[in-house]
N, C-alpha and C positions, 0 to 999 in steps of 0.2 A: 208735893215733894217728889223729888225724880232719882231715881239711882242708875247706874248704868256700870256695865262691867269695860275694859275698856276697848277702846276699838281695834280694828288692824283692818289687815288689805291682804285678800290671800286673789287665788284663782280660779276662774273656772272659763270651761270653751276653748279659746283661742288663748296660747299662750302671750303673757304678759298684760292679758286682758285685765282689769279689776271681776271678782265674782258679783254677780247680780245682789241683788241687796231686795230682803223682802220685811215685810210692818204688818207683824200680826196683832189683831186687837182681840183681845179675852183670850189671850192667852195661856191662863195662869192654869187651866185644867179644864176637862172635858173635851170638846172638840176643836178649840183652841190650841191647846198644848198639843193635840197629837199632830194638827197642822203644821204649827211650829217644826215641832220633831221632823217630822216630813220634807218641810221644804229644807230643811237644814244639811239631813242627809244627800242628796244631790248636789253640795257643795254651796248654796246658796249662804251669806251670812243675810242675818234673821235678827232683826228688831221684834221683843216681844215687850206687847205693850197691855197692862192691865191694873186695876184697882186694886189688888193682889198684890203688893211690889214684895214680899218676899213669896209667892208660887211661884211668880216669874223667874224672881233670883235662883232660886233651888235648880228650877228646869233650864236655863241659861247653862247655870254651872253644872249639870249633866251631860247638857248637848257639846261644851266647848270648856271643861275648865280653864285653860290658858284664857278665857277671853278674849281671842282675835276674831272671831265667825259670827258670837255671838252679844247684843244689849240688851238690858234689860231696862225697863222703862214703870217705872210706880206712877200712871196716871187713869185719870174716870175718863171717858170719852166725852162724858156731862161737859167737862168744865174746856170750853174753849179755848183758851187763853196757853193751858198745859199740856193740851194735845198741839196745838201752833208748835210752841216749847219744843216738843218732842218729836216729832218731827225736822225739825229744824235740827237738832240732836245729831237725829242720826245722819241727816248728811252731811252734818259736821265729823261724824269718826268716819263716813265711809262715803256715799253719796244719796242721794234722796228716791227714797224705792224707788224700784222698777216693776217691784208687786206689791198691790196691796188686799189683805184680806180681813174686811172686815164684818169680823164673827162676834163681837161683844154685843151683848142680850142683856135683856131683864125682862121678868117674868113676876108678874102680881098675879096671882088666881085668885078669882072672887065671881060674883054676877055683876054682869053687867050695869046693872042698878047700883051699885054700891062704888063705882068709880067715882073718886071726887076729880077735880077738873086739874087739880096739882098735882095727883097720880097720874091722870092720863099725859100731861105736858113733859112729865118725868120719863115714862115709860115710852113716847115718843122721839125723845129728845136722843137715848140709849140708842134706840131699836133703828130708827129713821135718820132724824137728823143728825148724827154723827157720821153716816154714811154718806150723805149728802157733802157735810165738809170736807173727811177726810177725805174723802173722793177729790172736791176739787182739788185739794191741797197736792192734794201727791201727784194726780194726774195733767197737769200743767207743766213739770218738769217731765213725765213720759214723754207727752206728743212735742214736749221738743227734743228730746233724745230720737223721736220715731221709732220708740218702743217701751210695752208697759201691759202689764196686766192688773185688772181687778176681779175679785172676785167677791160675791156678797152672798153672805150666806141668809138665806130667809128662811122660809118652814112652811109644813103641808097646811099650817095652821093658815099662812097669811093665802092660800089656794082655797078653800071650804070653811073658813071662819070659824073655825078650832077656837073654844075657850077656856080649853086646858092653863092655859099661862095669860090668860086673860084677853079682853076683848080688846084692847088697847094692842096688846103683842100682838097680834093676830092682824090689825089694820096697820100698825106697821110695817109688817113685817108683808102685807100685799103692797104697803107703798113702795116697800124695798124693791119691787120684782118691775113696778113699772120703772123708778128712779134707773132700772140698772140698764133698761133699754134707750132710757133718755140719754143716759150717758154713754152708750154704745153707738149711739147716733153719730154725735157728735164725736166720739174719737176715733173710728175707724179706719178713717181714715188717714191715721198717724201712727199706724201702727201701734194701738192699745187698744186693746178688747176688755167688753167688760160681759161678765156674767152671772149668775145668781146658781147657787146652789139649794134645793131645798129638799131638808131629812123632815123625817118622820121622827117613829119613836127610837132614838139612839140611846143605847146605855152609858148615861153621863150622869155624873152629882145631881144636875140640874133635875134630868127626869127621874131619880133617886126623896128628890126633894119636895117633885111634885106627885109621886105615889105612883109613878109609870111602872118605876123597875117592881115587880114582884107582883103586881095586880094580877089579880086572877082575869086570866082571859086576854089578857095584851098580848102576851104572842100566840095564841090561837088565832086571834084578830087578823094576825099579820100575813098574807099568802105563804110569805119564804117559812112561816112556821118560827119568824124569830124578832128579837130587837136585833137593831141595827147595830155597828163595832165604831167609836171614834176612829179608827184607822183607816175605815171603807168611806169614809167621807173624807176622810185627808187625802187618800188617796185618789179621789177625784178634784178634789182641790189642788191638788198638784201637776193633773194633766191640763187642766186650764190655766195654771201659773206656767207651764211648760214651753217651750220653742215651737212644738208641735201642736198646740192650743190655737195658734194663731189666723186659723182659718173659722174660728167659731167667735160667735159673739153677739150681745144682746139676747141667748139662749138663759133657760131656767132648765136645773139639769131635776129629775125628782129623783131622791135615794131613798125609797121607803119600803123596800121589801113587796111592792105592790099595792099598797094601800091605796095609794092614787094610781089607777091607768089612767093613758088617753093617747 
């Protein structure tokens, strides 16, 4: 089931231009929704898309009550068929992104040992392969526009084999980081960039969920002496969704207070 607030056509850049149009996935809260927020603010309208279809609703109709800027989209990135749908959606109200950031996760903690083979294809399918689709999806219409951004978010997990959010998340989420170079290969030269962002421990639900926030010792752990703000990672997601992004690509950015040098 999909719900959507409804469309419109506003501005941004060059007058009479249509505004760039961006497709956040997991957006319903944590680092998703601040994204969203983010790219919203600079005039951008903002497809938010998550298995959450009322977080999205809420946050939609905070960022734009009239409904012209912003959609809201009730879909799992699991299921193919609704993400196709949803996409298709949106460039039916406005045109078919020009950015796409896909931040939707899942996280199983357990040992290694105890992954059955329907969890790991679950947890891959989230983490990897929806990156992989929605990537091409969206990005076939940039490189014929000769403009387009993606950006994908990974984690220090999928760099050092973190089994915080499990073993599965974590190999993912390293396939994300080469997938995103594959794809930067090949689109470069069409004016779309693509690139990987990866946090550390960020104060969201998620790390709330999985016992990060409040541990004793996680931010001593950390150099900066803290957790990371969803707002500090949107706002680098937004410099690579940016006009000014477009000399960087197939890069993996690390936001993690230092945890990872290199």
């Amino acid at each position: 089931m999909r719900t959507t607030t409804a469309g419109g056509t506003g501005t941004a850049g060059q007058e009479n231009s249509p505004a760039r149009v961006a497709l956040v996935t997991g957006a319903g809260r944590g680092i998703g929704a601040a994204i969203a927020t983010r790219l919203h603010g600079p005039g951008l309208r903002v497809a938010l898309l998550d298995r959450d279809g009322d977080a999205v609703a809420r946050l939609a109709h905070e960022l734009d009550p009239a409904g012209d800027t912003t959609l809201h989209l009730a879909v799992d990135v699991d299921d193919d068929e609704a993400v196709q749908a949803a996409v298709h959606e949106v460039a039916a109200a406005w045109h078919s992104p020009d950015v796409l950031v896909n931040n939707a996760a899942r996280t199983v903690p357990g040992s290694v040992w105890d992954i059955g083979l329907d969890e790991w294809d679950a947890v891959m399918a989230t983490n990897l392969r929806s990156v992989f689709a929605l990537t091409r999806l969206c990005a076939r219409q940039m490189r014929a526009r000769g403009w387009g951004r993606v950006v994908n978010l990974a984690s220090l997990a999928g760099q050092q084999g973190g089994t915080l959010g499990g073993a599965h998340y974590s190999a993912a989420k390293a396939g994300v980081l080469v997938l995103t170079k594959v794809f930067a290969r090949e689109l470069a030269a069409h004016g779309v960039t693509v690139n990987a962002v990866a946090p550390a421990a960020v104060h969201t639900p998620v790390a709330d969920e999985l016992g990060v926030v409040g541990e004793p010792g996680t931010a001593s752990g950390i150099p900066v002496g803290r957790m990371g703000r969803p707002s500090e990672v949107a706002a680098l997601v937004a410099y690579l969704a940016s006009e000014e992004g477009g000399y960087v690509t197939g890069a993996t950015f690390d936001i993690n207070g230092g945890t990872h040098m290199r």
